[in-house]
ROMARPA-436906 format. One record per atom (N, C-alpha, C): residue in one letter; y, x, z. Coordinates in steps of 0.02 Angstrom, whole numbers, plus 32768, in hexadecimal, padded with zeros to 4 digits. Layout:
% residues N
AYXZ ...
% end
This chain:
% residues 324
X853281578327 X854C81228351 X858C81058335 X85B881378317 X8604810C830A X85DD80E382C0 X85A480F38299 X859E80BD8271 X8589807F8276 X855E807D82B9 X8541802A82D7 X859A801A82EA X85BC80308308 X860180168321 X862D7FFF82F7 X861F801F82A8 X86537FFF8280 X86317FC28258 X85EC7FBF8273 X85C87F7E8252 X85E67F3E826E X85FE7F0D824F X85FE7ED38269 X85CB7EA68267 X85D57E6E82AB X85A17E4382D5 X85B57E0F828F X85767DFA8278 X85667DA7825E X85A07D798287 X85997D7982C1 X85C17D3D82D3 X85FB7D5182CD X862B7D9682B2 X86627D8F82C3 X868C7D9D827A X865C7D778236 X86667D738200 X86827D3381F4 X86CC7D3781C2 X86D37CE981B7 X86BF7CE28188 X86F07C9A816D X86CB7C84813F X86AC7C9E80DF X86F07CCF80DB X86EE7CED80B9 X86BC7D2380B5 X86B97D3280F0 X86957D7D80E2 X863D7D5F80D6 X86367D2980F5 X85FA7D0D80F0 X85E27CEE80A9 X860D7CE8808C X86067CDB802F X860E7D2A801A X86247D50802B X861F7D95800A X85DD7DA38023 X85CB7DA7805B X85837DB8805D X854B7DA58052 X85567D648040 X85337D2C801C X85257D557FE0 X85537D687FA8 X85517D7C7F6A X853D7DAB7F58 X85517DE17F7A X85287E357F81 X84E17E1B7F84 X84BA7DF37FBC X847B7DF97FDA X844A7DDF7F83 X84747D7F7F81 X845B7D807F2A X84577DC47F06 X84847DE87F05 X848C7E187EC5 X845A7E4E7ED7 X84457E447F04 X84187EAF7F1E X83D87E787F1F X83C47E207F1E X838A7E1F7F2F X837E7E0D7ED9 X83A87E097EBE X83837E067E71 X83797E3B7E46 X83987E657E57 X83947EBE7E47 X834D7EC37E62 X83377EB07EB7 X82F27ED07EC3 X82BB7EA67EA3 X82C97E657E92 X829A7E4C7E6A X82987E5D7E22 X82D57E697DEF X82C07EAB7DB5 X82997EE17DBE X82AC7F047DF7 X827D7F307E05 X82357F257DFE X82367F097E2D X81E07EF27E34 X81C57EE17DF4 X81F97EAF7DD4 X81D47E947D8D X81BA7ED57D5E X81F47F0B7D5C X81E67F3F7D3F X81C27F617D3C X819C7F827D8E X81697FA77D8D X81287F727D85 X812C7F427D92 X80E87F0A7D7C X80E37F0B7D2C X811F7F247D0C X81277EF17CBB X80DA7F117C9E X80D67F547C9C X80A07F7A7C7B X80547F477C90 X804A7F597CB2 X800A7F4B7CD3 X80017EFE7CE2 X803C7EDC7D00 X80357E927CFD X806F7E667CFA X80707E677CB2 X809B7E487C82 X80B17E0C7C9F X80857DCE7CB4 X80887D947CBE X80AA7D887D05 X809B7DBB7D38 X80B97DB17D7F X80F87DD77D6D X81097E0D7D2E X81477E157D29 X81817DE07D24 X814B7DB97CED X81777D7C7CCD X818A7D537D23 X81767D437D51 X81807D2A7D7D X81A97D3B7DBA X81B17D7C7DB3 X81EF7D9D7DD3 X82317D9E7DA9 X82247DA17D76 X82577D947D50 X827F7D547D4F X825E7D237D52 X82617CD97D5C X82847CD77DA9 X827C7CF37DE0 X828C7CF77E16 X82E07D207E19 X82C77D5C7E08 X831A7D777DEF X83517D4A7DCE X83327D207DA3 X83597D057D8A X83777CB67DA1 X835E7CAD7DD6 X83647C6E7E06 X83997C8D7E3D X83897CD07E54 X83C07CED7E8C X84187CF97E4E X83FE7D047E22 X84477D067DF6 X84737CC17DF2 X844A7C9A7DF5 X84737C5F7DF8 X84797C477E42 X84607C5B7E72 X84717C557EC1 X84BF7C6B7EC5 X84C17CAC7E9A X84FA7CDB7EA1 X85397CB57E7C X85307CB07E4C X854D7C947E35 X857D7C547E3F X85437C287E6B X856C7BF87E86 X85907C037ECC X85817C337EDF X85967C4E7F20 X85EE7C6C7F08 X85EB7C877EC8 X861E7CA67EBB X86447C767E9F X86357C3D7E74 X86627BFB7E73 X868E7BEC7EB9 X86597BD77ED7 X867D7BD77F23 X86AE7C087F2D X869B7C2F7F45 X86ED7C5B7F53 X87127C727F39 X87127C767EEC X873D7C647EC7 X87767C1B7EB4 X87567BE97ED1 X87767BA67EDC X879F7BA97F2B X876B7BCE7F70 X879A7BD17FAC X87BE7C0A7FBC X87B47C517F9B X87D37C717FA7 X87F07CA17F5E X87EA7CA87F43 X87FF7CC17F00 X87B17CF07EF5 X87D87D007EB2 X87A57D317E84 X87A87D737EB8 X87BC7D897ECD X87AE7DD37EEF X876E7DD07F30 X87487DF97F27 X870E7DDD7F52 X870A7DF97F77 X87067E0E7FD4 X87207E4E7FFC X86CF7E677FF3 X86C47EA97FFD X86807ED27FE2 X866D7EE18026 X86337EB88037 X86017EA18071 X85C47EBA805E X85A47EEF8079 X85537EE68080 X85297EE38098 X84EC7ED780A9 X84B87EB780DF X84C77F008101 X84D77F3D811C X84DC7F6C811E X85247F6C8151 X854A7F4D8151 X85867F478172 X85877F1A8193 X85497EFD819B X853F7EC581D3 X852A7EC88202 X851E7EE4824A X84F97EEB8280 X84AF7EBC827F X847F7EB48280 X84417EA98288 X84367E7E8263 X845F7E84821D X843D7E5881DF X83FC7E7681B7 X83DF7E578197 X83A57E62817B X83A57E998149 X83847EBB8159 X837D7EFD8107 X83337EE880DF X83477F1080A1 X83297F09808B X82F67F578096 X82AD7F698064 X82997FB9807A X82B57FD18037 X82C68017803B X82C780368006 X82AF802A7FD1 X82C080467F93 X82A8803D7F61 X826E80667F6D X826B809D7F68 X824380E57F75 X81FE80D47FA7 X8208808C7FC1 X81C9807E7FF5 X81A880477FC7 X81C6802C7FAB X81B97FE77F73 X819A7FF97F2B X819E80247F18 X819380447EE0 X815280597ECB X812080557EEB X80EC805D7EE3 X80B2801F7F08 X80C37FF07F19 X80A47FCE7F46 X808E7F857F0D X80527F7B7F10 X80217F677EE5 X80357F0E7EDD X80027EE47EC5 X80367E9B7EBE X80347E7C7EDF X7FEF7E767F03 X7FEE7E4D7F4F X80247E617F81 X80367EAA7F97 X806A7EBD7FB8 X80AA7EB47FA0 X80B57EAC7F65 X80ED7E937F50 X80FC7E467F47 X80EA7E287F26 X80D07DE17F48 X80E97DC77FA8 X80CB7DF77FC0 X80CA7DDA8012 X81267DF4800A X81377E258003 X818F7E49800E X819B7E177FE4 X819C7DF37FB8 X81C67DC17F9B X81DA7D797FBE X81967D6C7FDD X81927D408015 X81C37D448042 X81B67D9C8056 X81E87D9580A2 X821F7D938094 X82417DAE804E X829C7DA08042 X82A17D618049 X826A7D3E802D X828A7CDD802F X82907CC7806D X82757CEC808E X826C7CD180D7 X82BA7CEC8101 X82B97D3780FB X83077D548110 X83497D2380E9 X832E7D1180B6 X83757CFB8093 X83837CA380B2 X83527C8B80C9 X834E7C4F80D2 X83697C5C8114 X83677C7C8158 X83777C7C8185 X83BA7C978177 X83CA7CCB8168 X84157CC28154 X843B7C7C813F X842D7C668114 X84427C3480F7 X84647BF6811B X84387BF48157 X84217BC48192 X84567BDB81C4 X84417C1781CA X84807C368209 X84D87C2481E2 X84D37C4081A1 X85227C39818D X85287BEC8185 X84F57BD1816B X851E7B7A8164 X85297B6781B4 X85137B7581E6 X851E7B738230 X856C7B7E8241 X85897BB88210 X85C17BDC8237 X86047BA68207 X85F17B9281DB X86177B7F81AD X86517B4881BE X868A7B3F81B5 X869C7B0881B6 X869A7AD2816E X86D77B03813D X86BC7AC880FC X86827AB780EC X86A37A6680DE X865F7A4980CC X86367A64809E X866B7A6D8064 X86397A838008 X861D7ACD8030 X863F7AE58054 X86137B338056 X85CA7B26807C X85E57AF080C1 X859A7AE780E3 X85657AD480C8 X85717AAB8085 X85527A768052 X85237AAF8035 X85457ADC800F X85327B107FE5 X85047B328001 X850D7B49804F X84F27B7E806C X84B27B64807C X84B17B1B808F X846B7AF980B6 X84427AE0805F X846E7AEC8025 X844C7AD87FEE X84207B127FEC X84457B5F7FDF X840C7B957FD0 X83DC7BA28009 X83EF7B818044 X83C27B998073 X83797B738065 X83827B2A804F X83567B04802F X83327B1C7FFF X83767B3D7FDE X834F7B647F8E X83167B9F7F8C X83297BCA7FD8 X82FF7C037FE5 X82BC7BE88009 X82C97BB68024 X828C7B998046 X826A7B8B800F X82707B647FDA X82547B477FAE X82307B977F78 X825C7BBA7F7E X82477C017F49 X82037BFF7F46 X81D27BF47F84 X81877BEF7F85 X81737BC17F39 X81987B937F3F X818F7B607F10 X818B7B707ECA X81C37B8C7EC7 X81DD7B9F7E7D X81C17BD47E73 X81A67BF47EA4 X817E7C4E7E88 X81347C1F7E77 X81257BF77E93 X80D57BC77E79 X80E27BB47E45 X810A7B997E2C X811F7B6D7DFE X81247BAD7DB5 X813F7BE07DC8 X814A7C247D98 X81077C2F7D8C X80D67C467DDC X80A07C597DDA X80787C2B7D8A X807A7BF27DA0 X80567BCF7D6C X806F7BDC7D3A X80AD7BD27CFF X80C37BE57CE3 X80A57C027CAA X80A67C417CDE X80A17C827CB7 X805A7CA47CAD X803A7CA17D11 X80127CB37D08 X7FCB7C757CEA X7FB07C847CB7 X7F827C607CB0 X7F497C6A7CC6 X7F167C427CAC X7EDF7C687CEB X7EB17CAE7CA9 X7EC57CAC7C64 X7EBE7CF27C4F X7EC37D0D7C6A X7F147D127C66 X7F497D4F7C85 X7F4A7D607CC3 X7F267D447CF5 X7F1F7D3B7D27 X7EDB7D6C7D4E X7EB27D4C7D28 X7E757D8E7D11 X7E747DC87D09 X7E9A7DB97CC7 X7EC57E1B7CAE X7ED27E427CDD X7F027E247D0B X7F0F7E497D52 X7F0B7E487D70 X7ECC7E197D88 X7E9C7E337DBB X7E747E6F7D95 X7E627E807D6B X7E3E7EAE7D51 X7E657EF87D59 X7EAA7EEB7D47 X7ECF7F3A7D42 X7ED07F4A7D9B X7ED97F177DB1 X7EED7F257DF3 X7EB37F397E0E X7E747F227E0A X7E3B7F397E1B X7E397F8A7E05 X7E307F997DCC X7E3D7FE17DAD X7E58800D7DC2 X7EAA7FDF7DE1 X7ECA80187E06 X7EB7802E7E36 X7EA17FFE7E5E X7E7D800B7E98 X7E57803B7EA9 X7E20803C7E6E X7DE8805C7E5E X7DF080B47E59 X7E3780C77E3A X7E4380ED7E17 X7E6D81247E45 X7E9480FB7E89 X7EC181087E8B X7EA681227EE8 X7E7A81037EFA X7E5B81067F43 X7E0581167F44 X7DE080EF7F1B X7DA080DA7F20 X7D8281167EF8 X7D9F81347ECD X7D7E817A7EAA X7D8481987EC0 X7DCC81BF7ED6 X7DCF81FE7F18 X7DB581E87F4F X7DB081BA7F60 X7D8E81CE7F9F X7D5581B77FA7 X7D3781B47F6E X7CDD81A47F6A X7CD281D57F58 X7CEB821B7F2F X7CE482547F21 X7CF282887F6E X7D0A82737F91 X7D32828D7FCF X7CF982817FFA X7CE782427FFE X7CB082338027 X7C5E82608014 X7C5F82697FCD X7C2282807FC0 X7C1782E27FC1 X7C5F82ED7FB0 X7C6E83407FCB X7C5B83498022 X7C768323804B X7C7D831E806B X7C2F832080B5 X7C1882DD8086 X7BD282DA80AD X7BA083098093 X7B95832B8055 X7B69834A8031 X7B8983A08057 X7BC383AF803C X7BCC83F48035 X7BD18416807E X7BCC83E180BC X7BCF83F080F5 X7B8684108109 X7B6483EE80EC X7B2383E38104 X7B0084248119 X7B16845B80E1 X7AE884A280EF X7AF884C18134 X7B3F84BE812F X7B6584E38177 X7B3984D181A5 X7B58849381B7 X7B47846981EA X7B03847481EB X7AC5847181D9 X7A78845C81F1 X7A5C84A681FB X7A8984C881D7 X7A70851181CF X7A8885458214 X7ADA8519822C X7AD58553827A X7AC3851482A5 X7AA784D68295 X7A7F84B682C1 X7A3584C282CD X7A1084F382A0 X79EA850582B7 X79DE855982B9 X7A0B85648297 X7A0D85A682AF X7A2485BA8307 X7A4F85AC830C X7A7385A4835B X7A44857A838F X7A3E8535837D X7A1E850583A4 X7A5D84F383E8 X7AA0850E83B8 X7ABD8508840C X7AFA84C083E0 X7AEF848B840E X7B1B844B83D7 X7B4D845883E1 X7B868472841F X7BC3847E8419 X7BD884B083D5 X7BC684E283EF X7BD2850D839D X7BBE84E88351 X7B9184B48356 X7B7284988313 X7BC484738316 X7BC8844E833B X7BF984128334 X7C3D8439831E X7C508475833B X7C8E84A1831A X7C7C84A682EC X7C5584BC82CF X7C4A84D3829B X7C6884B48255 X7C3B845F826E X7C3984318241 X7C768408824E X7C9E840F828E X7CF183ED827E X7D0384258252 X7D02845C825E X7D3384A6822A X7D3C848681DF X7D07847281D9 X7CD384818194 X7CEC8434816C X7CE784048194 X7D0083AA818F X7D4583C5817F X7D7383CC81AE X7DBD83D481A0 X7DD683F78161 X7DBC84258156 X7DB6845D8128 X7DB3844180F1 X7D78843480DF X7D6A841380AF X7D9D83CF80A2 X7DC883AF80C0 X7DD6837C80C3 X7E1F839180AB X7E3F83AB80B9 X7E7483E8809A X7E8183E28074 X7E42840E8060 X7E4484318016 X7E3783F87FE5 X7E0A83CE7FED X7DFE838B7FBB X7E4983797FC5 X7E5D835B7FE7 X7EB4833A7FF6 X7ECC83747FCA X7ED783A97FCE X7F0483BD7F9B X7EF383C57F62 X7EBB83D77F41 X7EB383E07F22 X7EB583917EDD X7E8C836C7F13 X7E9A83237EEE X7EFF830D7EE1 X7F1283137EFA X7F6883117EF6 X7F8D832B7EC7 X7F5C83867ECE X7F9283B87E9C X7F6F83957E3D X7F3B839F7E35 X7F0383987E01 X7F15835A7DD8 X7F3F833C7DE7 X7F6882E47DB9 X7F8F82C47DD4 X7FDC82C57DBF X800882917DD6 X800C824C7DBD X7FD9824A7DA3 X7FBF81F57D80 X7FE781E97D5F X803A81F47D45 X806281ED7D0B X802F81CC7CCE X7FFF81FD7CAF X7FD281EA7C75 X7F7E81CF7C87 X7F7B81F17CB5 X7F3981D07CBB X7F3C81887CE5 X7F63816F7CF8 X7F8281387D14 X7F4881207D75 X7F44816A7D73 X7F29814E7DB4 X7F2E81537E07 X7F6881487DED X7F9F81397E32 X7FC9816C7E50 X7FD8815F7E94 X800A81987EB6 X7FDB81D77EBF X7FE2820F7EAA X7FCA825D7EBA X7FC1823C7F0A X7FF4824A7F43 X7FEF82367F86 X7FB282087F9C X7FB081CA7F8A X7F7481AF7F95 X7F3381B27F80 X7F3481DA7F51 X7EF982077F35 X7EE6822B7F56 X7F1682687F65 X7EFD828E7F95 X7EEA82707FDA X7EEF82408006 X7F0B8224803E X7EBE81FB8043 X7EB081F4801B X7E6A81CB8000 X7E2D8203800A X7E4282337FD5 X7E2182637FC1 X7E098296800D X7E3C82B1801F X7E3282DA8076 X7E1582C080A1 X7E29827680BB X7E12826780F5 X7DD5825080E2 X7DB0822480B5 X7D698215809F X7D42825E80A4 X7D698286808C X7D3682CB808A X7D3282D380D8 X7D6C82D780FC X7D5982E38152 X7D2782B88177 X7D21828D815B X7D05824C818A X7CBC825B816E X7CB3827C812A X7C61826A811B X7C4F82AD8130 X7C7A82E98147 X7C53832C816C X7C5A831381BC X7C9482F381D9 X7C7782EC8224 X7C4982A28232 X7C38829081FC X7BF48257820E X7BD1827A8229 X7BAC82BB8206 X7B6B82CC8229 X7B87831D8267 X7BCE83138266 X7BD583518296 X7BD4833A82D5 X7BF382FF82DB X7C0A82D98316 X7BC382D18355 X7B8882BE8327 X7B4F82B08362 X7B3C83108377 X7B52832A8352 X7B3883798392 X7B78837E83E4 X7BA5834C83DF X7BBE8354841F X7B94832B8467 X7B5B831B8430 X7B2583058458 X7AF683618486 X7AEB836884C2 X7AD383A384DC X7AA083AF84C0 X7A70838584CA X7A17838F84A7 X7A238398845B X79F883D18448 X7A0E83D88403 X79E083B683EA X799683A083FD X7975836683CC X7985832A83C5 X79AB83238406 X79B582F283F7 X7A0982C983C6 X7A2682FC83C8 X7A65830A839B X7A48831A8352 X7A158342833F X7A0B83588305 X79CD830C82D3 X79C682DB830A X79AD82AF82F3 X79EA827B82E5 X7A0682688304 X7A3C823282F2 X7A69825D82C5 X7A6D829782B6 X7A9182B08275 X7A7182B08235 X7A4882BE823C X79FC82A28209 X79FE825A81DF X7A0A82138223 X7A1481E381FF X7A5A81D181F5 X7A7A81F98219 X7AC381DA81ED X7ADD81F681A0 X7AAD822881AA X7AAB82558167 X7A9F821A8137 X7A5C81FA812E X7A4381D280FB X7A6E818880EE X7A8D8180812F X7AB38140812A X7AEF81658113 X7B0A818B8110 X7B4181B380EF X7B2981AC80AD X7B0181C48097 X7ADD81C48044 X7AD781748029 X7AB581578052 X7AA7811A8041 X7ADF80E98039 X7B2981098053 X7B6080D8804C X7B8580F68016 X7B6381447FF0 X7B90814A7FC7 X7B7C81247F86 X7B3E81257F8B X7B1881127F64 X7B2180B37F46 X7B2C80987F7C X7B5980587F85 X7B8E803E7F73 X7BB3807C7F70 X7C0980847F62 X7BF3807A7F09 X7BCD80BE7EFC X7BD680C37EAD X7BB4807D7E85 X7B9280777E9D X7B71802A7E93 X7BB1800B7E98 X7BCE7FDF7EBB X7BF47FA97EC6 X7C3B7FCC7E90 X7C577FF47E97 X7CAB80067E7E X7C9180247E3F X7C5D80647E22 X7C5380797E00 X7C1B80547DD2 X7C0180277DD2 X7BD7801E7DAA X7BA080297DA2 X7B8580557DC8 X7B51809E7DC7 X7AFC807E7DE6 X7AE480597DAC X7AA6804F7DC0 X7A87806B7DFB X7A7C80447E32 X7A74804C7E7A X7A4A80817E81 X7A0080737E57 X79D380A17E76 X79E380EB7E58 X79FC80FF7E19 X7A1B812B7E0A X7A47816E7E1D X7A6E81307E43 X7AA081407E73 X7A8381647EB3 X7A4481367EE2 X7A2C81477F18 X79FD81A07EFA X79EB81987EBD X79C581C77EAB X79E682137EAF X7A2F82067E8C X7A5282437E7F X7A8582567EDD X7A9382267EFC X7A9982257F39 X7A78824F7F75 X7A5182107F6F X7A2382237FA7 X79EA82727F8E X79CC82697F5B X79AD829E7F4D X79CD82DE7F4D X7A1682DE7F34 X7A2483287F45 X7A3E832C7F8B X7A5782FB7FAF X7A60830A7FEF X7A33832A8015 X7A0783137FF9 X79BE83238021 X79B2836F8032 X79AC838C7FF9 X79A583C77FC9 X79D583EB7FF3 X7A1383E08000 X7A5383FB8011 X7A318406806A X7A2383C78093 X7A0B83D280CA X79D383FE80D6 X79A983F680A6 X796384288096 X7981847080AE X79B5848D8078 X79BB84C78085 X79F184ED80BB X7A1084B780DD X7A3584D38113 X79FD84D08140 X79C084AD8166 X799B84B28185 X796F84E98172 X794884F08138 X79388532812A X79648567813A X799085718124 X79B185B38120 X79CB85AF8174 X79D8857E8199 X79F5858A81E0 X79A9858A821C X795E858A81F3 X79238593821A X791785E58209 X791F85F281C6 X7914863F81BA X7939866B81D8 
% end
């Protein structure tokens, strides 16, 4: 509490302090656009080049901001940051930004132009000098316009090669980073359940106990894939993404494809539970089979062959072994 108290209110900033905070905000929003350029540079060179281009547009925001109060108030600049302002705009961590792909970065670049422009608007409001109000309603123009000049970069740089290129890596990542663990998650998941589950469904015939069984067995399994997918590559070299969302991919796909077919035994009638687990079984198979087709490549019927046929096989013998 005494640190919201020592924050000061926007409105009760003068004029000075409102060019110091002017200058900080330039200086931390072209730092986060290096950033960004940086972790893009590898993988997509061309939208680097365009953050870069952007960084380097907020340097000269700053810059002229610091002309200014160097002409109205001297060279000493009082040290203001969005942080010492009561309900001024933040930015997120670095540590939340750092991994977030180009479309999501893209949209956060958007929203600074948008925070900086409303600032801009509010301080040329509070202003009396003219050259400062001039200045302030100029960058506020300037941030409005940023849409402009990030199109204008966009073209630039990105060509429609280069443009391609990364749609392709970005696709990859995608692929690599969500769509493999947890198409592998999904297929542990719906397959390796299968014996438990059909086997004290007909051994028992009682669906409450089938359905424990097969949440135990879903969760479980869902776990252990999650960790195991997490611990097994920090993508450093194999470049395929955060461990965390690997695993995160990896667990819950595995849970979801063992309580597909656990879920209909909280049905009472066990035929009629052990039939709608039956077909969600095959539509379980048949979507993995879909997946590897569409993301993997994996000649469809191939796919349905090595799928569905051992699923089959897998259901075969939990029903055998839970009739014997």
């Amino acid at each position: 509490m005494r640190f919201n108290l020592a924050r000061k209110r926007f409105r009760d900033l003068d004029e000075q302090e409102i060019l110091a905070l002017a200058i900080s905000s330039e200086e931390d929003d072209a730092q986060i656009y290096r950033g960004y350029a940086e972790s893009l540079r590898a993988d997509f060179p061309a939208s680097a080049a365009v953050f870069d281009g952007m960084a380097a547009e907020e340097d000269t925001h700053r810059q002229r901001l610091i002309d200014l109060h160097r002409a109205r108030f001297g060279a000493v600049i009082p040290l203001i940051r969005r942080e010492h302002v009561s309900g001024f705009y933040a930015r997120r961590p670095v540590w939340l930004t750092r991994n977030l792909g180009l479309d999501p970065i893209r949209a956060e670049a958007a929203a600074m132009e948008r925070d900086a422009e409303r600032f801009y608007l509010a301080a040329a409001a509070r202003t009396q000098d003219a050259d400062t109000r001039k200045l302030l309603g100029d960058l506020a123009a300037a941030e409005a316009g940023h849409q402009t000049t990030a199109e204008d970069l966009h073209d630039q740089h990105l060509t429609e090669g280069a443009r391609n290129t990364e749609e392709d890596v970005e696709r990859r990542q995608f692929i690599l980073t969500w769509v493999q663990p947890g198409l592998a998650g999904l297929m542990d998941g719906s397959v390796s359940t299968l014996a438990p589950i059909f086997a004290t469904a007909f051994a028992t015939q009682d669906t409450w106990t089938t359905f424990l069984v097969g949440l135990a067995a879903s969760i479980g399994a869902g776990i252990s894939m999650g960790f195991t997918e997490a611990a097994s590559d920090d993508g450093a070299l194999s470049g395929r993404g955060s461990p965390v969302k690997r695993g995160v991919a990896s667990g819950v796909m595995t849970t979801v494809g063992g309580l597909g077919h656990a879920l209909p035994y909280l049905i009472t009638d066990f035929w009629t539970a052990t039939t709608i687990a039956i077909i969600v079984v095959f539509v379980e198979l048949w979507a993995i089979a879909w997946i590897q087709n569409k993301y993997m490549e994996t000649p469809f019927f191939r796919a349905a062959l090595q799928v569905v046929f051992g699923g089959a096989l897998v259901l075969a013998a939990g029903v055998l072994i839970g009739s014997g």
